[in-house]
Structures are given as C-alpha cells and as structure tokens.
PARO-615621 format. One record per residue (C-alpha): residue in three letters; x, y, z. Coordinates in nm, 3 decimals, padded with zeros to 5 digits. Last residue first. Layout:
BEGIN
TITOR   nutor         x         y         z
TITOR     ALA         X         Y         Z
...
***
This chain:
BEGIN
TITOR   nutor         x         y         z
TITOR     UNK   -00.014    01.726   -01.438
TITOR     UNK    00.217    01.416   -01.326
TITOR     UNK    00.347    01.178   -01.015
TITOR     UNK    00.626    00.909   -00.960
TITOR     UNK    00.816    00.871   -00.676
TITOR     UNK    01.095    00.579   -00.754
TITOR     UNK    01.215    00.277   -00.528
TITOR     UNK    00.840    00.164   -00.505
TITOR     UNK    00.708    00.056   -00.177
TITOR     UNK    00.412   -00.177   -00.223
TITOR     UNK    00.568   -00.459    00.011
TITOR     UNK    00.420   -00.725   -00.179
TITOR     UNK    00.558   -00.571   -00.541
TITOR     UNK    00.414   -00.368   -00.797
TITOR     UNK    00.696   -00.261   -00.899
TITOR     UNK    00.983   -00.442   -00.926
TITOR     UNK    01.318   -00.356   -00.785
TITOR     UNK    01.504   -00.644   -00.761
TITOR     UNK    01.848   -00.592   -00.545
TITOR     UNK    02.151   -00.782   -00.608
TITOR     UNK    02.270   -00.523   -00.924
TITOR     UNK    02.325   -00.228   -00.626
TITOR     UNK    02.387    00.091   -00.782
TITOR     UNK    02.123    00.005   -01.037
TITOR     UNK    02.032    00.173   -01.414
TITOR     UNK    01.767    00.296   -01.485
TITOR     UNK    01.590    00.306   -01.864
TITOR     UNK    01.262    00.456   -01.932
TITOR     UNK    00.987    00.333   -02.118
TITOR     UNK    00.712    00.544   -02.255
TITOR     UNK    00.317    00.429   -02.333
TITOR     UNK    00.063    00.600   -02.538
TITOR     UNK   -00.311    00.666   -02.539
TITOR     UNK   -00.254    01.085   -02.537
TITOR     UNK    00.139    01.179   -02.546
TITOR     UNK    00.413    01.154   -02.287
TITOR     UNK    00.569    01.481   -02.139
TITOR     UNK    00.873    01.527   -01.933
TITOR     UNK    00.994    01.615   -01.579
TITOR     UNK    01.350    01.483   -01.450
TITOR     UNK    01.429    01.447   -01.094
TITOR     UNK    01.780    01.331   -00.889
TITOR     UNK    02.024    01.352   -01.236
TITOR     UNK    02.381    01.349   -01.094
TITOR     UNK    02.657    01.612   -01.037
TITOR     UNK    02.992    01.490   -00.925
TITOR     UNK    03.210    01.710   -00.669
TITOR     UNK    03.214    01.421   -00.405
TITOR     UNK    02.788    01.441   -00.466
TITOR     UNK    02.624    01.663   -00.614
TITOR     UNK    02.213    01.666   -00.703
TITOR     UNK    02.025    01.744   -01.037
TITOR     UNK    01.737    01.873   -01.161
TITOR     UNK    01.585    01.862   -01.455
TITOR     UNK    01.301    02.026   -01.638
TITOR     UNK    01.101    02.022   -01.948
TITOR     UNK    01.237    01.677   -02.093
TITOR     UNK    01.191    01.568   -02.472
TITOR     UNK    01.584    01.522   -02.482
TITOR     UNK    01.622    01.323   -02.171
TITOR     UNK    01.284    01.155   -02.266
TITOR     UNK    01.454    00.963   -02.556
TITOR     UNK    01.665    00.763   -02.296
TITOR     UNK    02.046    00.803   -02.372
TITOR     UNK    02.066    00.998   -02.004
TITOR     UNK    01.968    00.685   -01.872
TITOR     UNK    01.856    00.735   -01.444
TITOR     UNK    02.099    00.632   -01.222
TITOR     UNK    01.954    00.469   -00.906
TITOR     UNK    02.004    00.392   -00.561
TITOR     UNK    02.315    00.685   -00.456
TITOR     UNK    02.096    00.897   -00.745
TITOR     UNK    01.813    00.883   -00.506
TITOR     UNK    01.498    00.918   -00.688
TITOR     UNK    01.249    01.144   -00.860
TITOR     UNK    01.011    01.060   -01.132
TITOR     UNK    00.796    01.424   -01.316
TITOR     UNK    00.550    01.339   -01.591
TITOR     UNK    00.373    01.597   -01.741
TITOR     UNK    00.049    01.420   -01.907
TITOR     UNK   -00.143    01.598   -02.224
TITOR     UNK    00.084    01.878   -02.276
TITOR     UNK    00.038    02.229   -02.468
TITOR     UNK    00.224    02.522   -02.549
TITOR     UNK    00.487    02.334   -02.780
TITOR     UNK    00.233    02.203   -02.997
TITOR     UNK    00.133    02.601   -03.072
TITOR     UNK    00.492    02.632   -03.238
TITOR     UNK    00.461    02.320   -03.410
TITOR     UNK    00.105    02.474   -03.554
TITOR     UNK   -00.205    02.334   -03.437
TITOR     UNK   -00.451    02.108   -03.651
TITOR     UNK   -00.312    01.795   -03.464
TITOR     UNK   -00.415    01.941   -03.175
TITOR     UNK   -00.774    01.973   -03.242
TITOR     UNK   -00.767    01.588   -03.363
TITOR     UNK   -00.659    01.523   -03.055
TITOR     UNK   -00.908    01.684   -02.841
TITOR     UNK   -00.844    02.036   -02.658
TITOR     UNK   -00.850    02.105   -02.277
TITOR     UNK   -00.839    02.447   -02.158
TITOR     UNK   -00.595    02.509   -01.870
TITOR     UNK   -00.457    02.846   -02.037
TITOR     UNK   -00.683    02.982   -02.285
TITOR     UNK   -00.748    02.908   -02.678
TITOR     UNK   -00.855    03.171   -02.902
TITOR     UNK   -00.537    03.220   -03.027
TITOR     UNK   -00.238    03.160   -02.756
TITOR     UNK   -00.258    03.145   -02.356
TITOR     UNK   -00.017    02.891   -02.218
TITOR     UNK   -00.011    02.511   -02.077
TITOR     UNK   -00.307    02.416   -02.305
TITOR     UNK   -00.417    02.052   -02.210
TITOR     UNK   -00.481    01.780   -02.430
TITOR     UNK   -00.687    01.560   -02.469
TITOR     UNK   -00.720    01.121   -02.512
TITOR     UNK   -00.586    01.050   -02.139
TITOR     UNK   -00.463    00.698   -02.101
TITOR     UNK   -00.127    00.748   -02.015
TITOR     UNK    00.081    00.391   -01.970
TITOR     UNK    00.467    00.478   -01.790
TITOR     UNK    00.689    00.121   -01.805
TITOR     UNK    01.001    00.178   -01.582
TITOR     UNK    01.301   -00.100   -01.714
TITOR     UNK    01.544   -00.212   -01.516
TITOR     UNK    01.922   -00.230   -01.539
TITOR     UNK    02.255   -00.391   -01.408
TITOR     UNK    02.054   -00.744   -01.345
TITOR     UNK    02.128   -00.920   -01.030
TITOR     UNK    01.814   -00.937   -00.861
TITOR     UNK    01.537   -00.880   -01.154
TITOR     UNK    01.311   -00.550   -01.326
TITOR     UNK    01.010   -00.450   -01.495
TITOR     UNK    00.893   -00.164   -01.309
TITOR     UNK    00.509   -00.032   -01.367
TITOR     UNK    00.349    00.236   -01.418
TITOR     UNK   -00.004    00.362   -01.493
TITOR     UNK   -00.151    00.663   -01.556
TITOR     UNK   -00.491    00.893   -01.532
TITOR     UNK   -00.354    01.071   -01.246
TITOR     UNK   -00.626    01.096   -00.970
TITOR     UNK   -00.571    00.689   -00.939
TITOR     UNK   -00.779    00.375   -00.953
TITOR     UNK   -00.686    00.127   -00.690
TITOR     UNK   -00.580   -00.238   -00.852
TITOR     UNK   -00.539   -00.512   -00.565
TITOR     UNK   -00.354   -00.821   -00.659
TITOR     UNK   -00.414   -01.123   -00.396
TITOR     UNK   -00.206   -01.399   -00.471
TITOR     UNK   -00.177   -01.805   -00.337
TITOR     UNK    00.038   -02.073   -00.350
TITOR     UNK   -00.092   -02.432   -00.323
TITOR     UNK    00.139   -02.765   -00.223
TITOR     UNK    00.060   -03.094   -00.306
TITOR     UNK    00.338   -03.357   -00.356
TITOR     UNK    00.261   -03.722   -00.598
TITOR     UNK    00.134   -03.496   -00.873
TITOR     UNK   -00.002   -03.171   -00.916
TITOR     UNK    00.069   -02.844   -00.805
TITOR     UNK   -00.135   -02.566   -00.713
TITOR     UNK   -00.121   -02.223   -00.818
TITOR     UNK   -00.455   -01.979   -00.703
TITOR     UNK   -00.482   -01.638   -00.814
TITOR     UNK   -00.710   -01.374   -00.619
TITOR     UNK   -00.817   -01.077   -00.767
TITOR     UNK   -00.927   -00.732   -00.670
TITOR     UNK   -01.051   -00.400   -00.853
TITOR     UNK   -01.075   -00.114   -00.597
TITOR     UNK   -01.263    00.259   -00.730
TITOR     UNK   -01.044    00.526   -00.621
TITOR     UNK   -01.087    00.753   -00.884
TITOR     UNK   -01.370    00.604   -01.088
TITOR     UNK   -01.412    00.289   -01.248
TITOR     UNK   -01.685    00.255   -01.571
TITOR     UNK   -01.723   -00.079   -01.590
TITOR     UNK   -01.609   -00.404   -01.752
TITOR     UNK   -01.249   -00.371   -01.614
TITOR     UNK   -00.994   -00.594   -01.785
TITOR     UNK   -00.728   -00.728   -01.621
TITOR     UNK   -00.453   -00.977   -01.750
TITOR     UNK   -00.305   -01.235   -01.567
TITOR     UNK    00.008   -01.379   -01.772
TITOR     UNK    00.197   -01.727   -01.693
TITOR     UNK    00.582   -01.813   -01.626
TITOR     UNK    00.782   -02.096   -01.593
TITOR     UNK    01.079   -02.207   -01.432
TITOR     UNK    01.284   -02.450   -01.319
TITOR     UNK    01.474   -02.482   -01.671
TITOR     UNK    01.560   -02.847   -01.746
TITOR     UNK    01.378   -02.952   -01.500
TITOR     UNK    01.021   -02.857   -01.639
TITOR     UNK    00.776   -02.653   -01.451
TITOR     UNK    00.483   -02.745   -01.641
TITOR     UNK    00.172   -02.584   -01.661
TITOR     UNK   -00.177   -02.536   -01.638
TITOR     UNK   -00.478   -02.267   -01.672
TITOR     UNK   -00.311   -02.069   -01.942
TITOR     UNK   -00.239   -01.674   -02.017
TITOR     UNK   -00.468   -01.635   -01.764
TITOR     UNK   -00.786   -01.364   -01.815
TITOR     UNK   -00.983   -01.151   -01.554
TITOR     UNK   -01.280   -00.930   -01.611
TITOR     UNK   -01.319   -00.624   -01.427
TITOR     UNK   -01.565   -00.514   -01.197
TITOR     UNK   -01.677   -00.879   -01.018
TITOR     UNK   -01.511   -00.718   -00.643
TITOR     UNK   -01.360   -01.071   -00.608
TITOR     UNK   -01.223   -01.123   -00.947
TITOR     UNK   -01.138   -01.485   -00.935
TITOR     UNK   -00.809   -01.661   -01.064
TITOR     UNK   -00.721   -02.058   -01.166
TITOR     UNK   -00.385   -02.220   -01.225
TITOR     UNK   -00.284   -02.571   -01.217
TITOR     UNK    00.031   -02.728   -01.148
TITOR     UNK    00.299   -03.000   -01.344
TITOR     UNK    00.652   -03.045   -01.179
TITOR     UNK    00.891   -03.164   -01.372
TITOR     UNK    01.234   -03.348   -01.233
TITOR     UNK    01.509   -03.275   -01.090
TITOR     UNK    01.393   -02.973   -00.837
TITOR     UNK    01.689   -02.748   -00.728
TITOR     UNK    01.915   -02.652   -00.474
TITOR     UNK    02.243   -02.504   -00.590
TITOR     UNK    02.120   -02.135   -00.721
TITOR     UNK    01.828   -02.109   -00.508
TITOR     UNK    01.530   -02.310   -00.383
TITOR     UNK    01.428   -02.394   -00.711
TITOR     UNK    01.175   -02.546   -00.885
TITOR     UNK    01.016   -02.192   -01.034
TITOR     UNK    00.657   -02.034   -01.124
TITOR     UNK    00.732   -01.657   -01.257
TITOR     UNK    00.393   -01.450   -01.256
TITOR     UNK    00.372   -01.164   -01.499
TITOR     UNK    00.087   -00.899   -01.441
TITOR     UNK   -00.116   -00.725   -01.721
TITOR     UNK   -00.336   -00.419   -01.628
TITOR     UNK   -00.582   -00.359   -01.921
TITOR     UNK   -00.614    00.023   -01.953
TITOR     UNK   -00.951    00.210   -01.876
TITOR     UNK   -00.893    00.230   -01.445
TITOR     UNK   -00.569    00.445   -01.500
TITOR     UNK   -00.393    00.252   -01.203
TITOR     UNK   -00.179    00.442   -00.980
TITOR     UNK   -00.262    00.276   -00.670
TITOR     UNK   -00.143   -00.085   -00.717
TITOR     UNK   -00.140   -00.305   -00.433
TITOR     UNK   -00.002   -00.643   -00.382
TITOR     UNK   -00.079   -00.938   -00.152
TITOR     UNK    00.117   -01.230   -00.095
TITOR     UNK   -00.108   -01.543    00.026
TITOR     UNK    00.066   -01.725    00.301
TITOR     UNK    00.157   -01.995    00.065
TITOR     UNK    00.323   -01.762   -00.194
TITOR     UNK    00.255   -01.582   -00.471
TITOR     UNK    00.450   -01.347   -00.681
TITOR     UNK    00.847   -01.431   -00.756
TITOR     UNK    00.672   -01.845   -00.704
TITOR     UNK    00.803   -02.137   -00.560
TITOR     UNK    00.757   -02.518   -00.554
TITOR     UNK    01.062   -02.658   -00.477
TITOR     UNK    01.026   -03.107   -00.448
TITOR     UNK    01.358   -03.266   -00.375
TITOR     UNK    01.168   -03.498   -00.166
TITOR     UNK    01.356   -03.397    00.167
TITOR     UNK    01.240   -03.100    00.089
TITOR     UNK    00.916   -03.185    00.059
TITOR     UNK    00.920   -03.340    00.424
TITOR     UNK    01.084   -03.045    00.556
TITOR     UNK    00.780   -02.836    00.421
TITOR     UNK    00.546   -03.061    00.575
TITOR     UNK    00.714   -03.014    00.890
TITOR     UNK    00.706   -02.684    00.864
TITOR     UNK    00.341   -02.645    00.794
TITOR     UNK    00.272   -02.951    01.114
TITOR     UNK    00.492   -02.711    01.311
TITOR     UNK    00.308   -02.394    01.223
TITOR     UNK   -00.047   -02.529    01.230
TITOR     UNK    00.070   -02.732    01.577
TITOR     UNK    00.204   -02.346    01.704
TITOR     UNK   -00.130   -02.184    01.604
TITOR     UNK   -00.359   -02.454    01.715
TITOR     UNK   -00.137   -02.492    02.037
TITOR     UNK   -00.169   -02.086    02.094
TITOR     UNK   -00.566   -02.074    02.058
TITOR     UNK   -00.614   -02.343    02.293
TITOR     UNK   -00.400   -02.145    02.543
TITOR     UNK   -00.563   -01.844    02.481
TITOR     UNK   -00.955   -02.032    02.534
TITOR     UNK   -00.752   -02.188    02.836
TITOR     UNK   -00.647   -01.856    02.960
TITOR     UNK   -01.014   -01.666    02.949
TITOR     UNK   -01.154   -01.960    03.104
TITOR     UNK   -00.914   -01.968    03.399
TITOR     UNK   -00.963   -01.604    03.420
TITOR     UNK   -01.356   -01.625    03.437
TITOR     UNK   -01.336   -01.893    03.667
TITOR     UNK   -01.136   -01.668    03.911
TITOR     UNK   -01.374   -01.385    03.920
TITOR     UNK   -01.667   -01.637    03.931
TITOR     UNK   -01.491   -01.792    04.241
TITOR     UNK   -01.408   -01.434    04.388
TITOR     UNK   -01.769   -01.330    04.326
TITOR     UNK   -01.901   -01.619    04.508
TITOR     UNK   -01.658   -01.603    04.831
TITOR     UNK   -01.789   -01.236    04.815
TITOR     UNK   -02.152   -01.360    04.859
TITOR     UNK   -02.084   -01.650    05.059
TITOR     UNK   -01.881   -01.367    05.279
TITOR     UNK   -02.193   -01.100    05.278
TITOR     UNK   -02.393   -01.390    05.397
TITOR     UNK   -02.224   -01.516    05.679
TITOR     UNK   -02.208   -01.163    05.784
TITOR     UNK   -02.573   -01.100    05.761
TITOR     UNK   -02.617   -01.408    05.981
TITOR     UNK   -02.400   -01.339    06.202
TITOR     UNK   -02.580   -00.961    06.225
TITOR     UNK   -02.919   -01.150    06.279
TITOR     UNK   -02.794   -01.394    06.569
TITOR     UNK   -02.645   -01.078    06.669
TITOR     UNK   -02.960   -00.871    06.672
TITOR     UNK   -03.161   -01.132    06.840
TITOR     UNK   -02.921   -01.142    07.105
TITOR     UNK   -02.940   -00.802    07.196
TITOR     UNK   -03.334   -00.803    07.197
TITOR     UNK   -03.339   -01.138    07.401
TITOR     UNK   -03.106   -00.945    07.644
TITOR     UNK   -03.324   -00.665    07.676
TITOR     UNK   -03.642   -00.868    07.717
TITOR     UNK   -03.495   -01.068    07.987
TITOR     UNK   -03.344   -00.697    08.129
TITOR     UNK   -03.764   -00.610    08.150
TITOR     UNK   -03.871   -00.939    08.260
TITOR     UNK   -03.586   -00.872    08.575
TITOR     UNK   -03.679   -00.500    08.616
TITOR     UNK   -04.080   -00.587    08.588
TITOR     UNK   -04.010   -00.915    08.850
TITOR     UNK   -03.775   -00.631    09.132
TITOR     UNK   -04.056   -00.388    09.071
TITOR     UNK   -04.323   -00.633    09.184
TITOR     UNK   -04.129   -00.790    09.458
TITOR     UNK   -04.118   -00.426    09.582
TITOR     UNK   -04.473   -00.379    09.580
TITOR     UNK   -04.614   -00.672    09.760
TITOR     UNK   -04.327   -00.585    10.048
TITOR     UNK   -04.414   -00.263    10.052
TITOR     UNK   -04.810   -00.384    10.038
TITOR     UNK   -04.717   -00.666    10.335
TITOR     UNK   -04.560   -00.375    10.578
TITOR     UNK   -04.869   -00.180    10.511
TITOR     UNK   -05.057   -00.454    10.642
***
C-alpha cells in the first residue's frame, strides 16, 4: 500500500512539473507571438513615416520644378517675342520705363512743390538700329497712395521716324498736407498701338525729406555738361548770428527780412546748401553765380592741381538755383532720379 501512495504521489509531481513547463512554454510563446507582432508594427510604422517623408520631398520638388518651367517658358516666350519684334523692325524703348517696371525713388522731396518728371519714348535700339516707320502709344498714370494728384503732359503719342523719339511730362501735385517721410507713388503705363503690342511700365516713388528741398539732375550720355536743379520751398528765414533784438536760430518771415539792413541780410540764411563730389567724376563751374555767393569751399589736390571737392552756399525762400558740372567721362548719364537711386553728388543743407 505504501508502495502504491509513492507511486500515486510521484506520478503526481512528475503531471504538476510537466502542466507546469506547458504553462511556461505557452507563457514564452505568447510573449513572442506578441513581441513579432510589436515589431511588425513598429516597421509599418517607420515604413509609413519614410513614405510620407519621401512624398513630401517629391512634392516639394515638383511644386519647384513647376515653378522653374513657368519662369523659364515666361522668359523664353518674352524673348522670343522680343526676337519676333525685332525681326519687325519694331524698338519700343523708353530712358524711364521699361517692361519689367523701373522703379525710382526720390527722398529729398519738399512735399509742397510740384515734382515734374520727363519721360523720353524712342524707336531705337541704338545709333544704327532703328524703327522706320511711326509708332503711335498711349499713356495713362495712377497715384497709388491717392495723396497727390497726377497730370500727363498728353495721353498719346507718336514716335515718328523721322526722329525716334518723343517725350511726355508727369507732373505731381500733392493734395495734402505731407510730412517728413510721408510716400507719394505713381505708376505710368506706355503701350503701343498698332499691328505690335508691347507695354512699358514706371513706378516713381516721392519720400518727403527733413530738408525742405528738392533736386534734381538734368543730364545725357555723351553730353560735356549737366545741369543740378536745387527747389527750396521754405518761406523764413533763419538768423545765423545774434544782432538787435533778434537771436541766433530765430526764424524771421520775408517781409521781416526785407526790412533788415544789407549788413543784417548777411547774418541770416534761409537754406545753406553744401554738394560734394569727386573732382576725378565731376568739375563743378566756377562761372556759376553760386561760386561768388558761396560761404565755404574746399578743395582737393591732385598731381599738384587743386580742384573744387565741396562748395556751401545759400539759395533764397520759394526759389530755385541751377548749377553747372561739367563730366570727366561725357559717355556716362548722370540723371537724378534714376532706377538705381544713386546720385553722383551728396547733397544736404541747414
């Protein structure tokens, strides 16, 4: 019997171990069957991010690649208009508008003046290709910040053959008070007319300046000379030194100057002008009138030669001077403003 109960017993531990290893190894293999699964999902996961990765960068380099042939046909189909017009004999060119739109900038402007800008419309392409017969166009101009008015000299015109050129006047106006750094813009628009269609376009940007002046150069490529136009709009005076009753820095109206003495006159200014340049660019007129009327120069040497590089001199309420330079280098065309804005002279006043 007790044999039978060992027995009994043993086969009972030997079933417990085996159920309890069956248990064991359902365990384990539950927990791989769960980690391949984790695993197959972490990589449909990363496989996803890759392909969204990747999509993204295909998209970003079609939109550029899109972008690029509607930049490169606009140039070509441009260019090969162009040719085309060429090949017509038909030059339709302008000194200040073009069919990228030129933009100029003013930043002296008085902001009471009217600002009046000459626009050359020419047949040419230069001195040996040009247009042989007329070319008719139409003009038209908007003030986009609606603070000045704006006025054209005409609406249309004819480029005839004879001369390949013609020329018509904007003129602004403001209709508002315009403080220092107030903006006044305007577009022009020249389109020809006819069998060939081209448009040229302008934008002219007037900034009101500290100074209370205006300037502007007046020049050509090839001329020996050009002419600097300098508008003060100021209607006072300033006194430069005491005297009387009246104190340095007070400002006195016309009318109050005109009551002075000549020897009074001479202590007071309304605008000091001062222009430097490069006298290796530019040789300033010693015959001008403000060579005699000026209140300081200075002057630079060069190979033993002394040359006028700044000259300071007064201009009167509501009047305009014009000064003479002459060029170093008669192929160049210094007008100011211009679609670079640089200006070949500095230019400021008191």
């Amino acid at each position: 019997m007790d044999r039978v109960n060992k027995n009994f017993n043993k086969n009972k531990k030997e079933n417990n171990s085996k159920n309890s290893n069956k248990n064991i190894n359902q365990k384990n293999n539950y927990n791989k069957n769960n980690n391949s699964k984790n695993n197959i999902s972490n990589r449909n996961n990363n496989r996803k991010k890759y392909l969204i990765k990747q999509f993204t960068i295909l998209f970003i380099l079609l939109i550029w690649f899109i972008s690029a042939i509607v930049i490169f046909a606009k140039y070509v189909t441009n260019s090969a208009q162009d040719f085309f017009m060429r090949s017509k004999e038909f030059y339709f060119y302008s000194d200040k508008l073009s069919e990228n739109t030129s933009v100029f900038e003013v930043d002296n402007w008085s902001g009471v003046d009217d600002y009046n800008i000459t626009i050359d419309m020419n047949s040419r392409k230069n001195n040996l290709e040009k247009t042989s017969y007329d070319i008719e166009y139409s003009v038209k101009a908007n003030c986009e910040t609606n603070n000045a008015i704006v006025q054209l000299s005409k609406t249309s015109g004819i480029i005839y053959a004879n001369t390949n050129s013609d020329i018509f006047n904007l003129t602004i106006t403001p209709n508002t008070q315009l403080n220092v750094g107030d903006k006044v813009t305007v577009d022009v628009q020249a389109e020809s007319l006819g069998n060939y269609k081209k448009t040229l376009k302008g934008k002219f940007t007037l900034v009101v300046g500290k100074e209370q002046l205006s300037y502007e150069i007046e020049d050509s490529a090839h001329s020996q000379f050009f002419e600097l136009k300098i508008t003060n709009t100021l209607t006072y005076y300033t006194i430069s030194e005491n005297f009387g009753n009246y104190t340095k820095g007070q400002k006195i109206d016309i009318n109050t100057y005109s009551s002075l003495t000549d020897d009074q006159k001479k202590k007071c200014y309304s605008a000091l002008v001062t222009i430097k340049f490069d006298p290796n660019v530019v040789l300033f007129d010693s015959t001008n009138e403000e060579y005699n009327n000026a209140t300081n120069i200075e002057k630079t040497t060069y190979n033993g030669t002394s040359y006028i590089s700044s000259i300071t001199f007064p201009i009167e309420p509501i009047s305009s001077n014009s000064v003479r330079f002459y060029k170093i280098d008669t192929s160049k065309d210094y007008t100011y403003p211009n679609s670079t804005g640089t200006n070949i002279l500095t230019i400021s006043s008191k």
